[in-house]
N, C-alpha and C positions, 0 to 999 in steps of 0.2 A: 358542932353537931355530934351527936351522941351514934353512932352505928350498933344498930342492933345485928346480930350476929343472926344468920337465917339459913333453915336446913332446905333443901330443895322441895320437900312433901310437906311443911307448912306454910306454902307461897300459896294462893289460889290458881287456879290453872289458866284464866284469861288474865295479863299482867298488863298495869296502865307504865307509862312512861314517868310515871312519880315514884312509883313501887319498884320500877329495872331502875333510878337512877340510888337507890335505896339498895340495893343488893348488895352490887360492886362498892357504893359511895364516891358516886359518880356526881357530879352538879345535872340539874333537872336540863338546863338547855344541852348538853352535852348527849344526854336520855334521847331527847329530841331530837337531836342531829342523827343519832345511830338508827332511830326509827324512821327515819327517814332517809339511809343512805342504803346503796346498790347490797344486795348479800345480807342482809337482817332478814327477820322473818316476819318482819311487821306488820299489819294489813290495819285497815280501818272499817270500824264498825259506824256505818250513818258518817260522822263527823271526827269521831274520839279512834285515839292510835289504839292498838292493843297488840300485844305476841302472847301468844300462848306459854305456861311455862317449858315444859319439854322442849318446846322449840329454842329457846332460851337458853337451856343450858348447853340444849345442843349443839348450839350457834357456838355461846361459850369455849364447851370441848373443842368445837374445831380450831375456833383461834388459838386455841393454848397451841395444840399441836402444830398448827400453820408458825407458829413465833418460833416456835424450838426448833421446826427444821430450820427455818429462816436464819439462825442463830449458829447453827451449827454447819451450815453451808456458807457463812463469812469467816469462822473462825477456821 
């Protein structure tokens, strides 16, 4: 699979779980688990998952930061 490289202002701003597993180059059921696990931003519109972008990368930044401390508090 081919990863297209994507800037954060060319995403559309409601993201489906095909399109976040597309970002990272995540596998699509993986997508799905995180849309569906506690601390995501994900909500559901009718039936279909969606996060917002912003929410997204947000979510994102904090994990970067959450891992480095975590990383740096073992070593």
């Amino acid at each position: 699979m081919t990863q297209k490289p994507y800037h954060e202002n060319e995403l559309p701003m409601i993201l489906s779980p095909k399109l976040v597993a597309e970002v990272p180059g995540i596998s699509l059921p993986f997508s799905y688990d995180l849309f569906r696990s506690d601390g995501f931003p994900a909500f559901k519109i009718n039936t279909r998952w969606v996060v917002l972008r912003d929410a997204l990368f947000e979510w994102l930044d904090k994990q970067s930061h959450r891992n480095k401390n975590d990383f740096i508090r073992k070593v």
